[in-house]
Structure formats: structure tokens, C-alpha cells
C-alpha positions as CSV (number, residue, x, y, z in Angstrom):
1,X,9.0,29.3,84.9
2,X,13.2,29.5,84.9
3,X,15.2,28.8,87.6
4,X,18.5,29.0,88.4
5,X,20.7,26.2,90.9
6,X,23.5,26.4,93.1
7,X,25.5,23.7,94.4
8,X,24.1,21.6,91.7
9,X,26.1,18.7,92.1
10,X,24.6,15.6,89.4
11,X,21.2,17.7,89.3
12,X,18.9,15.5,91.6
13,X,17.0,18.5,92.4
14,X,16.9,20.0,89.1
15,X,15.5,17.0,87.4
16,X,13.1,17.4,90.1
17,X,12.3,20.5,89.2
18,X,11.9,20.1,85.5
19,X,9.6,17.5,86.4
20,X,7.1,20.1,87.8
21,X,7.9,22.3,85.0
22,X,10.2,24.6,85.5
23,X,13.2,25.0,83.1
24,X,16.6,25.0,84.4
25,X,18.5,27.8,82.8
26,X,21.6,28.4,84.7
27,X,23.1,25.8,87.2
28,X,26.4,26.7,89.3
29,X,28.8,23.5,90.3
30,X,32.6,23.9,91.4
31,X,33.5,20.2,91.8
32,X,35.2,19.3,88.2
33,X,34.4,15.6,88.8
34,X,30.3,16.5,88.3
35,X,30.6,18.5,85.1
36,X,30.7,15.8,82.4
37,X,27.6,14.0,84.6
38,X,25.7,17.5,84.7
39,X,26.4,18.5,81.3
40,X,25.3,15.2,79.3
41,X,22.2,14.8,81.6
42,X,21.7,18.8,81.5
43,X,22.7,20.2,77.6
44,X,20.4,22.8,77.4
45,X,21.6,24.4,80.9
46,X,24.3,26.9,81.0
47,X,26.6,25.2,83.5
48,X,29.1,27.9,85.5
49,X,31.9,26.3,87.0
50,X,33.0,28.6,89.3
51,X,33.0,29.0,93.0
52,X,30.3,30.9,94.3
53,X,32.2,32.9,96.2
54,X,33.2,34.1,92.5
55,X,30.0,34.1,91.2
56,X,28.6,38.0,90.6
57,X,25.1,38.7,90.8
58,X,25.2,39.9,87.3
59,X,26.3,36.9,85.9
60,X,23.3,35.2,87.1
61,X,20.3,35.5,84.7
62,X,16.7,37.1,85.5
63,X,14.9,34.0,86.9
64,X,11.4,33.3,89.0
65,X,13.4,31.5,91.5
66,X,16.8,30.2,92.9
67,X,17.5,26.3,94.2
68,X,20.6,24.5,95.4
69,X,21.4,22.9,99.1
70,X,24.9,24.2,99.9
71,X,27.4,22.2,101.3
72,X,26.3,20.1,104.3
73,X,29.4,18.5,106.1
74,X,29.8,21.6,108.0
75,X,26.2,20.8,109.8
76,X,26.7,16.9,109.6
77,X,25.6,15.1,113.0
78,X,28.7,12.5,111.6
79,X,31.1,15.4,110.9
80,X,32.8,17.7,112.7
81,X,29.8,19.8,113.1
82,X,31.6,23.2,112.9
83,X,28.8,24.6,111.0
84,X,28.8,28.4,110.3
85,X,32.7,28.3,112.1
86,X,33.6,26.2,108.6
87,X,34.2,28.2,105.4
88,X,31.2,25.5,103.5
89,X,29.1,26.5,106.0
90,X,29.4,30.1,105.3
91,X,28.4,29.3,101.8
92,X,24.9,29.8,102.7
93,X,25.7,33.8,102.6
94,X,26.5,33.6,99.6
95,X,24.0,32.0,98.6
96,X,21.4,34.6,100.2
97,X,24.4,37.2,98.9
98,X,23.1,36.6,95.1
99,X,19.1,35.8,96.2
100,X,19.2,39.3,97.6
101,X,20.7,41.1,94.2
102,X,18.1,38.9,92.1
103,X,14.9,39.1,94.1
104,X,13.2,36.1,92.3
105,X,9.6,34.9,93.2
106,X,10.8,32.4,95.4
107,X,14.0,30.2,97.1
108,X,14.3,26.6,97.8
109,X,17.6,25.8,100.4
110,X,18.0,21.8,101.5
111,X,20.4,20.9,104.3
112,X,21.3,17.9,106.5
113,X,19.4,17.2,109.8
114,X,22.2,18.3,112.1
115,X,21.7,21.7,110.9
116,X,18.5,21.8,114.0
117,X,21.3,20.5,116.2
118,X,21.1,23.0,119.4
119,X,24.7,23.7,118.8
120,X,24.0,25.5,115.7
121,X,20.9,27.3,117.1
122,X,22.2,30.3,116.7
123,X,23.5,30.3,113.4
124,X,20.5,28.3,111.9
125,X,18.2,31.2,113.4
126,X,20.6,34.0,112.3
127,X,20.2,32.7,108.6
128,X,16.5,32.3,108.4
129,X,17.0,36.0,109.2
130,X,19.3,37.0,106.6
131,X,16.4,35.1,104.6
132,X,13.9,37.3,105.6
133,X,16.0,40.2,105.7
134,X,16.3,39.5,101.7
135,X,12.9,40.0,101.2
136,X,11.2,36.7,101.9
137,X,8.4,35.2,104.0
138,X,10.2,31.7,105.3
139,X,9.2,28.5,106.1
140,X,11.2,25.5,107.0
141,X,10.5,22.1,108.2
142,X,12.7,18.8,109.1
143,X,11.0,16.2,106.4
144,X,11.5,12.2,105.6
145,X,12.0,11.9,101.6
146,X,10.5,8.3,102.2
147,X,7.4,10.2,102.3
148,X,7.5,11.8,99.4
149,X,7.9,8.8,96.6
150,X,11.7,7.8,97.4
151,X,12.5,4.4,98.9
152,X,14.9,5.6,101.3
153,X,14.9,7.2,104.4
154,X,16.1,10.6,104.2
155,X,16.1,13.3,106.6
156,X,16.5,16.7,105.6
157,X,15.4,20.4,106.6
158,X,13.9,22.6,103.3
159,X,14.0,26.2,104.1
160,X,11.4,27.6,101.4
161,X,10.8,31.5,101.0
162,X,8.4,33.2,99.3
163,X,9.1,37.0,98.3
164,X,7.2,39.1,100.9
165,X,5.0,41.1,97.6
166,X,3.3,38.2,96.8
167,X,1.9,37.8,100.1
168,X,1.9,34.0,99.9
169,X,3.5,31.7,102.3
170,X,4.7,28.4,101.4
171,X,3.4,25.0,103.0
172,X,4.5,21.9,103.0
173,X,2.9,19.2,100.8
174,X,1.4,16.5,103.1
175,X,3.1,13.3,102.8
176,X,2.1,10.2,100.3
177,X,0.3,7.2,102.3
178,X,2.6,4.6,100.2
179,X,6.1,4.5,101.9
180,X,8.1,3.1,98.6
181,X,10.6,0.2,99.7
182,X,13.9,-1.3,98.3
183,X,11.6,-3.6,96.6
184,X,9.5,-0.9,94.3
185,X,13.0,0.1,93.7
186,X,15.6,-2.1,92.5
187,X,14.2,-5.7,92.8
188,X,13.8,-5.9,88.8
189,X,18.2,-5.1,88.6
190,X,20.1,-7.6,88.6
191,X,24.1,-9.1,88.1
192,X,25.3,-6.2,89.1
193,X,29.4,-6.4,88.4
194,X,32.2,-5.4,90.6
195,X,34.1,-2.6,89.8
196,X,37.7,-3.1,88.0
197,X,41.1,-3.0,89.6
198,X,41.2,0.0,92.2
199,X,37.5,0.4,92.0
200,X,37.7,1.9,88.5
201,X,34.8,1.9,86.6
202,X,33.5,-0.8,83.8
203,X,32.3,1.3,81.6
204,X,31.3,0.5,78.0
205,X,31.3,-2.7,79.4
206,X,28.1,-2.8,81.2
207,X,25.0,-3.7,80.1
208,X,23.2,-1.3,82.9
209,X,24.9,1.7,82.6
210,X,26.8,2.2,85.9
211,X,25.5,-1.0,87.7
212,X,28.6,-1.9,89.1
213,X,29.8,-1.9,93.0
214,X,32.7,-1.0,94.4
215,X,35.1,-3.6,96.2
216,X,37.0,-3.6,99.0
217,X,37.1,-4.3,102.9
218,X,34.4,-3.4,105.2
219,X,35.8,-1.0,108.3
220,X,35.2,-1.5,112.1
221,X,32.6,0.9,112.2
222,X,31.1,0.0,108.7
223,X,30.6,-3.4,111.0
224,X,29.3,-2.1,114.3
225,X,26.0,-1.8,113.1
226,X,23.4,-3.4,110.9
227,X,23.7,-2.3,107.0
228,X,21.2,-4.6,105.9
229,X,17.3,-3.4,105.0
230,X,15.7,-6.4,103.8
231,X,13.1,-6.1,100.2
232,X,10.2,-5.0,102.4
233,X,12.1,-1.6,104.0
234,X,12.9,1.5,103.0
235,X,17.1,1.9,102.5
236,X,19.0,3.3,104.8
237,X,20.5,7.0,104.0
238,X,22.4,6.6,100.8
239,X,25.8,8.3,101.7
240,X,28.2,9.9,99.4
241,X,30.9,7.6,100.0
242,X,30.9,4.1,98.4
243,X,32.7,2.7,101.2
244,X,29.6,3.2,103.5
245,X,26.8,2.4,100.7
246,X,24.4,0.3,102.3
247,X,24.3,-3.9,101.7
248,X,22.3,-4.9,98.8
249,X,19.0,-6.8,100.5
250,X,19.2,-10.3,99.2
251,X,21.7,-10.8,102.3
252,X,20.2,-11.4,105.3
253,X,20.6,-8.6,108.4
254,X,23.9,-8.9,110.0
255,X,24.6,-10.9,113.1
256,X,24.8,-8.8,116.7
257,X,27.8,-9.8,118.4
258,X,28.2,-7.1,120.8
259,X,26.8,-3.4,121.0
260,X,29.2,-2.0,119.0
261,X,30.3,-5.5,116.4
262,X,28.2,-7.6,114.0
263,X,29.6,-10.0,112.0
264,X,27.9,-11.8,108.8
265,X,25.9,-14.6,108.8
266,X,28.1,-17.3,108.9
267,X,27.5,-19.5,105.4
268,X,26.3,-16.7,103.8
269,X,29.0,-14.4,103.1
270,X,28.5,-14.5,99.4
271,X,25.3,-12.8,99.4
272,X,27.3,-9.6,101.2
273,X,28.2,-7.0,98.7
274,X,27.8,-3.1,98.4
275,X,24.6,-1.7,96.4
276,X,25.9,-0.8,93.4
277,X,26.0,2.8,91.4
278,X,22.9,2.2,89.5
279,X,21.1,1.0,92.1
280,X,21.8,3.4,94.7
281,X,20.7,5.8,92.0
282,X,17.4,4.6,91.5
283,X,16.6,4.4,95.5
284,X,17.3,8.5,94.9
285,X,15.0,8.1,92.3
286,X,16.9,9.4,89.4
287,X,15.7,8.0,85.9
288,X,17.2,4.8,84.2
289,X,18.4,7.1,81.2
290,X,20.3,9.3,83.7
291,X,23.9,8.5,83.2
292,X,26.8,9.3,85.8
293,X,30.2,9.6,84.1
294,X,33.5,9.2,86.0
295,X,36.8,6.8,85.8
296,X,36.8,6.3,89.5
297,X,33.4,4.7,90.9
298,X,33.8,6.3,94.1
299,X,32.9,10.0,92.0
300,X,29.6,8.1,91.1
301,X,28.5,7.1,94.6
302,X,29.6,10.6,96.0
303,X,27.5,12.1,92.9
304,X,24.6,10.4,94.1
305,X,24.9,10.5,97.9
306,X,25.0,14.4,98.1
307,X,22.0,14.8,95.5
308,X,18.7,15.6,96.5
309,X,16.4,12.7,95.4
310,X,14.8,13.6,92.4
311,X,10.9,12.6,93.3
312,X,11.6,14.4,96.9
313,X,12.3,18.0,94.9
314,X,9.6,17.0,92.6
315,X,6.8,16.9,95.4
316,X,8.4,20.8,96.8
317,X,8.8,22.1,92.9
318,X,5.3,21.1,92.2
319,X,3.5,22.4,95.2
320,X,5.8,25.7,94.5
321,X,4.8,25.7,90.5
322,X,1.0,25.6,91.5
323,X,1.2,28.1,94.1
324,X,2.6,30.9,91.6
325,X,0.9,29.8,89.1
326,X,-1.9,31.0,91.3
């Protein structure tokens, strides 16, 4: 079965949908810093580099179904939270825009959390409408990636619809009883190097392609909580900045000073120091022979923080592929 993705960013979801077995013919991405990452990793997928707002229906090719989570800063719980208000977050009508000219069999959408905020009530409801005014019998659910093979937790809402002729409705796979940790993860990795001179990348120079962590102070509110999940936990949220990637989990949890202040342990300072690139990547799940390209190693944890983790859109894409195979 073909697909077609929007907002594709590095392709975490695509990988997980090839994975299941579909075949990724047409993939949409704006952000110039992704497209060398998204072509190596992706050569036999026509990449379209425009904005979607750009994007005709016609230039999209006859698939059996359409992917892509569009932006989510403008539903952040951390952001601004303007949501539909914020041109990003009236993205999504384009997206439904070209589902509605296409008709495939079915639509995957991912978002952040904050997108069930009561704020955005409103506008959340008004686009599962629009959904179902396209054609489609919707379902959506808030969902923990950590239960679905990645060692990380990860909250997100899937919005999956199934077009209304083939009287199917989607449901959600149940969760796996293993909860993968940081240890199933990256415990095998190790020497990771710092990046070079304003956190620019090592290249050739690594041994692990892109295991290398980026330098550089930690902020007052980087320090007002814990960043620290020790070998037996799942990660916290990997984030698409590299200043806020979690602390790798050979140091130990950070020292409470006050409710809003920790403070390493004192002797062990050493052991403090940002997950790298590589590893962040495999707590999304992405494959060892998945290589991120950029000059500035803050492009490879933003890569890698917006993607959908690649064993999470393998669990949806699989339960999808069997239910229209059917």
C-alpha cells in the first residue's frame, strides 16, 4: 500500500510505516535543514519541498492513505498555546484541504498533548469535524509511546480516520506489557564526544555516526527540576532542542535544593553531560544505519525531537495495514 506524508520532518513516522509495509511514495517537508537527512535515509521517495500551503491537490499522487503530524508549538502546554489563533496551527486545514481532494482509504494526524487542553476545546472539536466532513469515520485517543516499544515517555493524541465506504472504524492497538527503559536502549553506546567549537558537528570523525553531545551551560529552568532518569526508567520526553535534551543516566538524579532549584551532586559533576544525538535517536527508536546530516548539532536534536518515534508509528501502521488488508 502507498502512502503519502506531510510534515515529514527526518521520517520517524515513515520508517514506521515502511516497517508495516507500506511504501512511502511522496513525502512533503519545508524546513531545508531536514532535506539532506530525509533524502539519504529516503532515496526512493519523491521529496516536495514546498510549503503546504503551496502544495496543490494534483500534485499529490493517487495513494491508500495520507500521514504527517503538522506543526505542534501552536498546541504546546510549554508554548504559547495560541493553537488554531497561530498560522502552524491552521496547518491542519491544509492538511484536511488536500485529504479531502485525494479521498484515500485512510489518515493518520499526530499532535502534542496540549492539543486536549480545554482552551482549545473548541478548535480541537471543530477539526475532528472538518475530518469527518471529508469523508471519514474518526477516532482519536491521548497515547504513551512507552507503550508501544519506545523507551521514552511520550505523550501524544493520534487522530486516525477511516473513509466512511469502508464501513470500518479504527481502534487502537492495546499496549505491549514490556515498558522498554533507557537501559534496552542505549546502555551498549558508549564515549560519546562533545561537539566541536560552537556545537558544530564532528563528523567523519566519529566512529558512531552522530554520537556526539552538544556543550554548553545549563539554564535556570533546565536546573529547576530533575533531568536525570536513571538505567532502569523510561527517558523523559526527548525535546527538539539540544539545550533541553535530557542527562545521560550514568549520573545520578539531581540534588533538590528548593522547589523550583536542583543543583548536581556535589563530586560528581563529571558524570553530568547531555544525551547525545545518537543516542537520543535510538530512545525514538530510529535504526543504527539511520543517519542525521547537518553542520550544526542543534539541526540533529531538533530532527529527532519533533519525529514521531519510529516503533510508536509502527504499532498504528501495522494495526492500519491489517485492517485494510481485511
Amino acid at each position: 500500500m502507498k502512502i503519502a506524508s506531510f510534515f515529514s520532518g527526518a521520517g520517524g513516522l515513515d520508517k514506521g510505516f515502511e516497517k508495516a509495509g507500506f511504501h512511502v511514495v511522496w513525502a512533503n517537508e519545508y524546513d531545508s535543514t531536514i532535506w539532506d537527512t530525509f533524502k539519504l535515509n529516503f532515496s526512493d521517495t519523491k521529496l516536495d519541498t514546498r510549503s503546504i500551503t503551496d502544495v496543490d491537490s494534483k500534485d499529490v499522487p493517487v495513494v491508500d492513505g495520507i500521514v504527517g503530524g503538522p506543526p505542534c508549538q501552536s498546541w504546546s502546554e510549554a508554548g504559547a498555546g495560541r493553537g488554531i489563533n497561530d498560522k502552524r496551527g491552521q496547518l491542519f486545514y491544509d492538511y484536511i484541504r488536500i485529504l479531502n481532494d485525494k479521498q484515500p482509504k485512510f489518515f493518520l494526524a499526530e499532535n502534542v498533548s496540549g492539543i486536549l487542553h480545554p482552551k482549545h476545546n473548541e478548535a480541537f472539536n471543530a477539526i475532528l469535524k472538518e475530518f469527518e466532513n471529508a469523508g471519514y469515520e474518526v477516532s482519536h485517543k491521548l497515547l504513551n509511546a512507552n507503550d508501544y516499544d519506545v523507551p521514552e515517555d511520550r505523550l501524544r493524541v493520534i487522530i486516525v480516520g477511516y473513509r466512511k465506504d469502508l464501513k470500518k472504524k479504527f481502534e487502537f492497538p492495546e499496549p505491549q506489557k514490556y515498558k522498554p527503559v533507557l537501559k534496552d536502549a542505549i546502555y551498549d553506546l558508549r564515549l560519546a564526544k562533545p561537539a566541536l567549537d560552537k556545537n558544530k558537528t564532528n563528523g567523519d570523525e566519529l566512529k558512531i555516526p552522530n554520537h556526539e553531545y552538544m556543550n554548553g551551560g545549563f539554564s535556570s529552568i533546565y536546573m529547576s527540576r530533575n533531568r536525570v532518569r536513571s538505567w532502569g526508567e523510561p527517558s523523559f520526553t526527548i525535546q527538539a532542542g539540544g539545550r533541553h535534551a535530557p542527562i545521560h543516566p550514568q549520573a545520578p538524579k539531581m540534588k533538590f535544593i528548593s522547589q523550583n532549584e536542583r543543583i548536581f551532586v556535589p563530586g560528581k559533576e563529571d558524570l553530568y553531560r547531555r544525551l547525545s544525538v545518537r543516542e537520543c535517536a535510538r530512545i525514538q527508536t530510529f535504526p543504527d544505519n539511520f543517519i542525521f546530516k547537518y553542520r550544526d548539532i542543534a539541526d540533529g536534536y531538533k530532527m529527532i525531537g519533533n519525529a514521531v518515534p519510529v516503533n510508536f508509528g509502527y504499532h498504528l501502521a501495522k494495526k492500519i495495514f491489517s485492517d485494510l488488508s481485511n
